[in-house]
C-alpha positions in Angstrom: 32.3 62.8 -72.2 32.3 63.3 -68.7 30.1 64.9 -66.6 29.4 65.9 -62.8 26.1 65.5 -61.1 24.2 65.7 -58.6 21.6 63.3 -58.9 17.7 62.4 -57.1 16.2 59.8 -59.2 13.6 57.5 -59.7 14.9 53.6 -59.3 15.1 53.1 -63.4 16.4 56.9 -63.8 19.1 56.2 -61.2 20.1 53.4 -63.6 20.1 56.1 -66.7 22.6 58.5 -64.8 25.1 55.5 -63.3 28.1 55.5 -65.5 31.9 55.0 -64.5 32.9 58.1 -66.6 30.5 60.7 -64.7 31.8 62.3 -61.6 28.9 62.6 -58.1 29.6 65.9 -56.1 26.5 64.4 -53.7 25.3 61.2 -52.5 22.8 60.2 -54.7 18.9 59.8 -53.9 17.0 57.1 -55.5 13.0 57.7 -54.6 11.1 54.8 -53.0 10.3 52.7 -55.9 9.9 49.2 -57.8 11.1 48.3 -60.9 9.8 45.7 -63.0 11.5 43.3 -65.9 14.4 45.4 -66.3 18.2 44.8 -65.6 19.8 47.1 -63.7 23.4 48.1 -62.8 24.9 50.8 -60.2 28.7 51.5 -60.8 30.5 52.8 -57.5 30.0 56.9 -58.0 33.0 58.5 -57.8 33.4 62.1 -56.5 36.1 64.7 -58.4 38.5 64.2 -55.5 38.0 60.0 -56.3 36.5 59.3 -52.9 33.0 57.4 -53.0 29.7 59.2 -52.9 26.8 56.7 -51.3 23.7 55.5 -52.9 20.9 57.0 -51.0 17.5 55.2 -51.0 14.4 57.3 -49.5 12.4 54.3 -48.5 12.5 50.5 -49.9 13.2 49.0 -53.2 12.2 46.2 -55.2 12.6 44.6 -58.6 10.4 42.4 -59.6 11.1 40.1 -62.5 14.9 41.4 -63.4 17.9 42.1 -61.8 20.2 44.0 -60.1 24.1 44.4 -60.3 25.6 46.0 -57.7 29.8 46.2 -58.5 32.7 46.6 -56.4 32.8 49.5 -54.1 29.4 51.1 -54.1 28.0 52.1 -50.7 24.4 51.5 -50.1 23.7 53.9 -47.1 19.8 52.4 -46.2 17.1 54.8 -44.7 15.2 54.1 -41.6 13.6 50.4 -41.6 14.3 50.4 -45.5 15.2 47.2 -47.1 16.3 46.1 -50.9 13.3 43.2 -51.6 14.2 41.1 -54.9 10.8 38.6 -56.1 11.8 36.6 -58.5 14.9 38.4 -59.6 19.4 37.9 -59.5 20.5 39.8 -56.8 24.4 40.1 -57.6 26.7 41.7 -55.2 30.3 42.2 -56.8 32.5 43.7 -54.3 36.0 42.0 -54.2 38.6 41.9 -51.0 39.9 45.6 -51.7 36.4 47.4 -52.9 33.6 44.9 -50.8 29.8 46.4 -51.3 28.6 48.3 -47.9 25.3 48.8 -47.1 24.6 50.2 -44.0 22.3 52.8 -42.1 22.3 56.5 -43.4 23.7 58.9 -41.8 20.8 59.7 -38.9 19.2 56.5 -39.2 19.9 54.0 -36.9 19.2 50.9 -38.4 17.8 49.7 -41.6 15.6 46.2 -42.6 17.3 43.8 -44.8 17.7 42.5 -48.0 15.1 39.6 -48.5 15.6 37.0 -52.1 11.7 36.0 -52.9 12.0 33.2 -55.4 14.0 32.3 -58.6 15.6 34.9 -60.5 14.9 34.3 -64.3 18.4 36.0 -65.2 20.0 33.6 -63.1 20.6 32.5 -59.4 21.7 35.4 -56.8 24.8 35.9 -56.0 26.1 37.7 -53.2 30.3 38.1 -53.0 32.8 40.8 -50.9 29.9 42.2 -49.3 29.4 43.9 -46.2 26.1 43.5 -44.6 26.3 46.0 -41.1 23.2 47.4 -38.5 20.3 45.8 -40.2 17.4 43.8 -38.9 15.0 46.7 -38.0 14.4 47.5 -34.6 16.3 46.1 -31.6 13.5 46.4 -28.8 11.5 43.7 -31.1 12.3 39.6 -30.1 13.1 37.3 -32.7 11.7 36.7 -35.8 12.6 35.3 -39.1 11.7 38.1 -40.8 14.2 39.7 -39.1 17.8 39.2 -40.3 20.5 41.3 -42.6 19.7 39.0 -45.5 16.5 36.5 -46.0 15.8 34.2 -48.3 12.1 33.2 -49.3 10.2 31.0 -51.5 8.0 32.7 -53.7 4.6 30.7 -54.9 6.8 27.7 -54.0 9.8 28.2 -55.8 12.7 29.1 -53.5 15.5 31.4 -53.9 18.9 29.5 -53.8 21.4 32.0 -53.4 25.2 31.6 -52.7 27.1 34.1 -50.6 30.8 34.3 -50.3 33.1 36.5 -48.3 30.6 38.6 -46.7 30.3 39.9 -43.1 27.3 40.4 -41.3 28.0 42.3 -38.7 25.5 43.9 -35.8 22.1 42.7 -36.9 19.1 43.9 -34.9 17.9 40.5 -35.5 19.1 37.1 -37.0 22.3 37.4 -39.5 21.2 35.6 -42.2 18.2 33.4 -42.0 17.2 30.6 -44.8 13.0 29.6 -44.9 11.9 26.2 -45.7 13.3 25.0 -48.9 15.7 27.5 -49.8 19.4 27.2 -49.2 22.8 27.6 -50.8 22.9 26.1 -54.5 26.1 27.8 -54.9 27.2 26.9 -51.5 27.2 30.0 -48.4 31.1 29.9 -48.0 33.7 32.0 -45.9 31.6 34.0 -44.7 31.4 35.9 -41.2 28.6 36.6 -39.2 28.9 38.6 -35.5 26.9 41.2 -33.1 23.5 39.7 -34.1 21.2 39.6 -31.3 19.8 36.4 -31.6 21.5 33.6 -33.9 24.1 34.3 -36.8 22.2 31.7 -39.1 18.3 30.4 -38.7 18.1 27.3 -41.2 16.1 24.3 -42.2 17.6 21.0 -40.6 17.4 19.4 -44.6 19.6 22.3 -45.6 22.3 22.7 -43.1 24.1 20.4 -44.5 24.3 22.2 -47.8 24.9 25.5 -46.6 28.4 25.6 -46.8 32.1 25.8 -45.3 34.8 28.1 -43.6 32.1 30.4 -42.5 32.9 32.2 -38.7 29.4 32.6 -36.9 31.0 33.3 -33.4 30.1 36.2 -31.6 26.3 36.1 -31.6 23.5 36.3 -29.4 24.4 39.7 -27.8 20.6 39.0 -26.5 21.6 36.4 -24.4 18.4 34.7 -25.9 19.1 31.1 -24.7 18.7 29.0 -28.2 20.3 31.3 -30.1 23.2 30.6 -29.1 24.3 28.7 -32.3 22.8 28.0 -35.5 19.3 27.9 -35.0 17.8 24.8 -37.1 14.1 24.5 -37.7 12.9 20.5 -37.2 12.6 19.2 -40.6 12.7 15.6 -42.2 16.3 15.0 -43.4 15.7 13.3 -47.1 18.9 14.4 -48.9 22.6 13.0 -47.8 24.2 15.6 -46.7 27.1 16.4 -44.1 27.0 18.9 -41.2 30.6 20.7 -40.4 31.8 21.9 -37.5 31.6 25.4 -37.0 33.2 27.7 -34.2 29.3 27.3 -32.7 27.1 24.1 -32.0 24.2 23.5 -33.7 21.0 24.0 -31.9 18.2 22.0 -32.9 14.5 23.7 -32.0 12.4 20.7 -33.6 12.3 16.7 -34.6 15.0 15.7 -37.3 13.4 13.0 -39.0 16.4 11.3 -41.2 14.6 9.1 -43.8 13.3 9.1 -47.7 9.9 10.8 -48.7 9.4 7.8 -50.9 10.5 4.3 -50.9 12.1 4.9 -54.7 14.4 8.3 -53.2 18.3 7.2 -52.5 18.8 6.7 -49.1 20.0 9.9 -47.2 23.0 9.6 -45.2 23.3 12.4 -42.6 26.7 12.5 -42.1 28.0 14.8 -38.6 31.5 15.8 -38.7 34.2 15.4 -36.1 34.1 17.9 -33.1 30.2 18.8 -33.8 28.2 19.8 -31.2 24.4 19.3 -31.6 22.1 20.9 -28.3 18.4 19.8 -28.7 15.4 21.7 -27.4 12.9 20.2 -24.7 11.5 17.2 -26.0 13.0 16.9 -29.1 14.6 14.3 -31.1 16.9 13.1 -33.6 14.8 9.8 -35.8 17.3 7.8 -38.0 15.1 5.5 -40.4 11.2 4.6 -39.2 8.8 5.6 -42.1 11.9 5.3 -44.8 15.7 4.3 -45.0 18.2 6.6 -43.7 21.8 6.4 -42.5 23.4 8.7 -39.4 27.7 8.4 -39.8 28.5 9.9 -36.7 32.0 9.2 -36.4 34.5 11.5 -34.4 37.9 11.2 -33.4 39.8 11.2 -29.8 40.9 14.6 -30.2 37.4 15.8 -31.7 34.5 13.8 -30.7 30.4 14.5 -32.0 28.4 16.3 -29.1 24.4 15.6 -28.8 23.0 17.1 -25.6 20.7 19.2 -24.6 19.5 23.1 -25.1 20.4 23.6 -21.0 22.4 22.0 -19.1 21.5 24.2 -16.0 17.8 24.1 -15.8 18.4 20.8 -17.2 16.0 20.5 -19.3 15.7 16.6 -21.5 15.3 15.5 -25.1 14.2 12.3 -26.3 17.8 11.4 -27.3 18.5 9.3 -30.4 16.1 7.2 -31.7 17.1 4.3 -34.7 14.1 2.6 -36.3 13.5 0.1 -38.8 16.0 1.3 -42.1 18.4 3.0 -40.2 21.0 -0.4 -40.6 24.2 0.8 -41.3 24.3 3.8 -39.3 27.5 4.2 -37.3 27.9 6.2 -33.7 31.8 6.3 -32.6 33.6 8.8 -30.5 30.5 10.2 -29.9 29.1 12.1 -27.0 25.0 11.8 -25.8 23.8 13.8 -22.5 20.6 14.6 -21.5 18.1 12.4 -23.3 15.6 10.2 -21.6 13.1 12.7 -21.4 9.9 9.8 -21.5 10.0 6.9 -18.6 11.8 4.1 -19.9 13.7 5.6 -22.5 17.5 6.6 -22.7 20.1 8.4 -24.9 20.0 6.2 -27.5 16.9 3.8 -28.4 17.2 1.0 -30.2 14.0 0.0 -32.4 12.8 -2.7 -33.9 14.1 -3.5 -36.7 17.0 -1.6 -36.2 21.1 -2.7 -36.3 23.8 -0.1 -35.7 27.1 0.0 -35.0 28.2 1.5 -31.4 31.7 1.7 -30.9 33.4 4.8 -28.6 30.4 6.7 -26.7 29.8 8.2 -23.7 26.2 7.8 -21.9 25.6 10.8 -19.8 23.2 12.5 -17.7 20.3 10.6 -19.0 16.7 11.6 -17.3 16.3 7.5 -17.3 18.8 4.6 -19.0 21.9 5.4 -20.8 19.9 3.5 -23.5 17.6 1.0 -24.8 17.5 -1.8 -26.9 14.3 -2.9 -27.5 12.6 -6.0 -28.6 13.4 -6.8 -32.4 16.5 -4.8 -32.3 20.2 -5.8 -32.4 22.9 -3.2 -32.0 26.5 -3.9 -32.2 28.5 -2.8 -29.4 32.0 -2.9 -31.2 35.7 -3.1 -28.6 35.4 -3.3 -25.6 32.8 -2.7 -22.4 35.6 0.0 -21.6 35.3 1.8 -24.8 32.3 3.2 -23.3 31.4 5.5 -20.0 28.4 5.6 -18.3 27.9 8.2 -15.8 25.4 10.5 -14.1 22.4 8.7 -15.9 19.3 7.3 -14.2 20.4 3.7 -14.7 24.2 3.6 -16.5 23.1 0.9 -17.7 21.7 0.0 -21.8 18.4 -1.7 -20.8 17.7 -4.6 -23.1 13.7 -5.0 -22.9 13.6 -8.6 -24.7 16.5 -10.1 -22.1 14.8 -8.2 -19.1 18.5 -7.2 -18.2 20.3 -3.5 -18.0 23.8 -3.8 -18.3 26.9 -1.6 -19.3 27.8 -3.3 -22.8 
């Protein structure tokens, strides 16, 4: 039987009064409200005349300890600041390529929150597919914060939420696009996605999860701030102890702490951090990129001729200087071809790339510029191999373009 309504409900009643047979001469209100332990489904409301009436919220939602369906071609039209907050619940987004799930501000409001995944859902991991995602991020006079994005994803008493988002766009964000807290990340893999018009960066991210974030995502387009170090994704320093390999997007990667690459234990398998051709990675002020020292780990930056692997710096104009790459003891094995390194050097007698003790990595194709000191050092207990020839590598613009070799007492281009 069908029947048309006009419907202002209570988050579970809403879910009473959803039915694809019933017809929606209004938008409908859901109250401000949480619901707790129960599964629930919105259909897309249909009007008599077949067009879509919206889903109205009053103020912010959660569930708690459930879930929430949300299928092809509902629209979500979010009140002022509101945002749909999921603690230890499935979030799943159904839209498809023809009917994608909207949410977006309500008419008169001009902006709404976010949706924010706290923890594991015990129906099952969130899943977010043919969604679009548009004006969230709460106000646009506040700076950046991770709280701040279209869609976060939390850990909840330690337990993180491990989404996996697929053909969505995130488009105008107040703040961040999408941003990713410690420990959480795609399980599902974050695929095909595309993020544009945020303010500040399309993606904010943990350095250990980049890597498994995903592929064929477009994250062009952001920073409409200007904010310099937003300019790319925005990765959190973290230690680096699960192999993983970063693509390259249409944006670099810009790095706002230490990457430690290494095992947390001795009895962990070795993490290889493996950086795709035509990758660019800018490094803040003082930061660096540590391959073994403390535990094993393995960098593979290889590139090509036509796409070679970028690490540099956060500003060229200022310039400002990182620490460059540093290999310790563990990191044998690691591999740096076709491979551009500007800008590091920061600390007196210190260059792009350091050689430690203990360590021995392969060198073949790289360029050595722009270093605040040497194009690089090998120091004493150290033996890199410089594969091909002296002419297989350019030294220019550095303090010394030179690779000091503290043990020999010499600085020569090898």
């Amino acid at each position: 039987m069908s029947c048309r309504l006009s419907v202002n409900a209570a988050l579970l009643g809403l879910n009473d009064v959803l039915r694809a047979s019933n017809t929606y001469e209004a938008p409908l209100q859901v109250r401000t409200g949480t619901a707790t332990g129960v599964d629930l489904v919105w259909v897309q409301p249909v009007a008599s005349d077949t067009s879509t009436q919206p889903i109205r919220p009053t103020g912010n939602l959660t569930v708690t300890s459930g879930s929430l369906t949300i299928r092809a071609g509902t629209q979500v039209q979010m009140p002022l600041n509101g945002q749909l907050w999921m603690t230890d619940s499935q979030l799943v987004v159904d839209g498809s390529a023809l009917n994608p799930v909207v949410f977006a501000p309500a008419p008169g409001a001009a902006y709404w929150y976010r949706i924010r995944l706290r923890g594991s859902g015990a129906a099952g991991v969130s899943r977010v597919s043919h969604a679009v995602l548009d004006t969230a991020g709460s106000d646009p006079a506040l700076g950046a914060n991770q709280a701040r994005a279209a869609l976060v994803v939390e850990t909840n008493s330690g337990v993180p939420a491990t989404p996996s988002v697929s053909n969505t766009m995130v488009t105008n964000s107040n703040g961040y696009g999408m941003v990713f807290y410690d420990q959480t990340h795609c399980a599902g893999g974050c695929n095909d996605n595309t993020i544009s018009g945020s303010r500040f960066s399309g993606l904010r991210m943990f350095a250990n999860f980049v890597g498994r974030f995903g592929t064929g995502n477009a994250l062009a387009g952001n920073d409409t701030s200007s904010t310099l170090g937003h300019e790319g994704v925005w990765v959190a320093g973290d230690t680096v102890d699960v192999g993983a390999s970063w693509p390259a997007n249409d944006v670099p990667y810009v790095v706002q702490g230490h990457i430690e690459l290494r095992q947390s234990t001795p009895l962990d398998p070795v993490p290889t951090m493996t950086i795709e051709p035509g990758v660019e990675l800018r490094f803040a002020e003082d930061r660096r990129l540590r391959v073994g020292e403390g535990g094993e780990g393995l960098l593979d930056a290889q590139g090509t001729a036509a796409n070679q692997i970028t690490f540099t710096t956060i500003d060229t104009g200022t310039p400002v200087y990182w620490r460059g790459i540093e290999f310790g003891q563990g990191s044998d094995g690691s591999v740096l071809d076709w491979a551009t390194v500007s800008y590091g050097g920061r600390n007196n007698n210190t260059g792009n790339l350091n050689f430690l003790s203990g360590s021995v990595v392969t060198v073949g194709s790289v360029t050595f510029t722009h270093s605040n000191n040497y194009a690089g050092v090998i120091y004493s207990g150290s033996a890199p191999v410089f594969t091909g020839s002296p002419t297989d590598r350019v030294y220019i613009f550095n303090g010394f373009d030179c690779i000091r070799d503290v043990a020999a007492g010499t600085c020569d281009p090898l």
